[in-house]
C-alpha positions in Angstrom: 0.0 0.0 0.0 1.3 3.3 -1.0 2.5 5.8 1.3 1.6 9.8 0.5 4.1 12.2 0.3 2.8 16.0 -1.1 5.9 17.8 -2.3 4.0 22.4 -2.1 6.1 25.0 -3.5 6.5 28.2 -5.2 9.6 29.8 -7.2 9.7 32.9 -9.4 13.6 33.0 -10.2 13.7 29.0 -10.2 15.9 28.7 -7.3 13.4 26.9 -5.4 12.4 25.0 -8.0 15.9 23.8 -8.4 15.6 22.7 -4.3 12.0 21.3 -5.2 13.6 18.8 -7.9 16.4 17.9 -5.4 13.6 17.1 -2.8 11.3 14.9 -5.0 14.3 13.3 -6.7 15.4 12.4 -3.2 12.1 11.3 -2.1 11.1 9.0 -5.3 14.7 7.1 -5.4 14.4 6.5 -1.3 11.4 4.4 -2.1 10.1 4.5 -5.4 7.6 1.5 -5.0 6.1 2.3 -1.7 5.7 6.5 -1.4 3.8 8.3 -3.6 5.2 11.7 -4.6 2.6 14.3 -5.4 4.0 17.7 -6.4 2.0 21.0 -6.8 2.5 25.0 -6.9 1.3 26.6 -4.3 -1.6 28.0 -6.0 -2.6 24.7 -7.7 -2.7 22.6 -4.3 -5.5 22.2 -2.7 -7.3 20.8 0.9 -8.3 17.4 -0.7 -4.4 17.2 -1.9 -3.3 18.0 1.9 -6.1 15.2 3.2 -5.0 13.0 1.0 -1.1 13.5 2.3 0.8 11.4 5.1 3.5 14.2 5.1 3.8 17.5 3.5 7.0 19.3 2.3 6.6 23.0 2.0 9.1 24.9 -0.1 8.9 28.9 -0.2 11.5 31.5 -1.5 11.7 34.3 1.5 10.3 37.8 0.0 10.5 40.6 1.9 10.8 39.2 5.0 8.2 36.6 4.8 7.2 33.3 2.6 5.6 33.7 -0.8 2.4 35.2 -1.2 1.8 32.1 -3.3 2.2 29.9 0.0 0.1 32.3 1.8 -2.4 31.7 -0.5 -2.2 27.9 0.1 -2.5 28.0 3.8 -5.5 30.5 3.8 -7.5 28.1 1.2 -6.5 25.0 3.4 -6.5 26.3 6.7 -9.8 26.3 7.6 -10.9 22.5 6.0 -8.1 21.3 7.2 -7.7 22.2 10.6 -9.5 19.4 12.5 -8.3 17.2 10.2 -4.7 17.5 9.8 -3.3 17.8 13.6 0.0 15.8 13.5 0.7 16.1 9.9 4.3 15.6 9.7 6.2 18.4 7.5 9.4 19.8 6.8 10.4 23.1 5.6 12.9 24.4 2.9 13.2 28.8 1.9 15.4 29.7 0.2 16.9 33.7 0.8 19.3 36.2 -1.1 20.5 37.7 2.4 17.8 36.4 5.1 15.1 33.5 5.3 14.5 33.8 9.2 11.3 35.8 9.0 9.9 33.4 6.3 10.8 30.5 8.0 8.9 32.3 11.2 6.1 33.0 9.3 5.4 29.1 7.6 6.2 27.9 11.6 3.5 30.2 13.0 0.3 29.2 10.5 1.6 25.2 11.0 1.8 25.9 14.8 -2.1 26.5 14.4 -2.8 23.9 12.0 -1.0 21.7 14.8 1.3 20.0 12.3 4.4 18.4 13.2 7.9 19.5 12.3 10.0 16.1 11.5 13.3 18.2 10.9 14.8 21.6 10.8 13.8 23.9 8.2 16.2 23.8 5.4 17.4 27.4 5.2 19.5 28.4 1.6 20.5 31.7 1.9 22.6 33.3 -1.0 23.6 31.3 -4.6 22.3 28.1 -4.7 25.4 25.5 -4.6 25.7 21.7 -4.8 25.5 21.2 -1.8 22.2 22.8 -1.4 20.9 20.7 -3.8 22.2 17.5 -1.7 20.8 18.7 1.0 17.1 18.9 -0.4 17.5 15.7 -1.7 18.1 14.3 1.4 15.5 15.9 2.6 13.3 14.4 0.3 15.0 11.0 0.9 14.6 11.2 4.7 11.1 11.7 5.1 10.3 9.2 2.0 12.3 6.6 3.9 10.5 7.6 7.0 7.2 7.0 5.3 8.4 3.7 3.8 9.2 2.4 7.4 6.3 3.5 9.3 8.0 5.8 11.5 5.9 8.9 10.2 
């Protein structure tokens, strides 16, 4: 029986989009018969997508001080059906900054907090160019909580 990982992001340069690859790459060569990899923009996610999840990775560039407006969006349309729904929902977090992604990451923490999900690592935090390693690091990300869903331990 498959196990549900939802993969939500949003990029305008393609930086994050870059990180996003690394993560589902990760997450479908941890366990590419067993986890299910669903991956969606922001705006193109939806409640039913977040029901149907058994973890959620949320990926945001930092703007101004704060994650995407196209993240925003997501949470406000799934808050709400959601909320008594999703408590415990494991996630992790990746933002990538040019100088800063501690208000962003601040920001996604605080509407999670209220949604009552549960944070399975440390947000991934890419602050400047985008380098290799970077990359690596999203993908094991991705390959982490996969291999966590694959063994039961999420």
């Amino acid at each position: 029986m498959a196990r549900h990982l939802l993969v939500v992001h949003h990029s305008r340069t393609g930086s994050t989009s870059e990180l996003r690859d690394s993560v589902v790459a990760g997450a479908s060569s941890a366990a590419p018969d067993t986890v299910s990899v669903r991956s969606l923009g922001a705006f193109d996610a939806a409640a039913a997508d977040v029901l149907w999840a058994e973890a959620v990775v949320l990926l945001t560039p930092a703007n101004f001080g704060y994650m995407s407006g196209a993240l925003k969006d997501f949470f406000e349309r799934i808050y709400q059906p959601c909320l008594d729904h999703t408590a415990g929902l494991p996630y992790a977090l990746v933002v990538k900054g040019d100088t800063d992604t501690s208000g962003a990451i601040s920001s996604v923490e605080r509407i999670v907090a209220g949604l009552r999900w549960r944070q399975i690592a440390p947000p991934l935090a890419v602050v400047g160019a985008l380098l290799p390693a970077h990359a690596a690091a999203a993908g094991e990300l991705g390959a982490t909580v996969a291999a966590s869903l694959d063994a039961g331990i999420l």
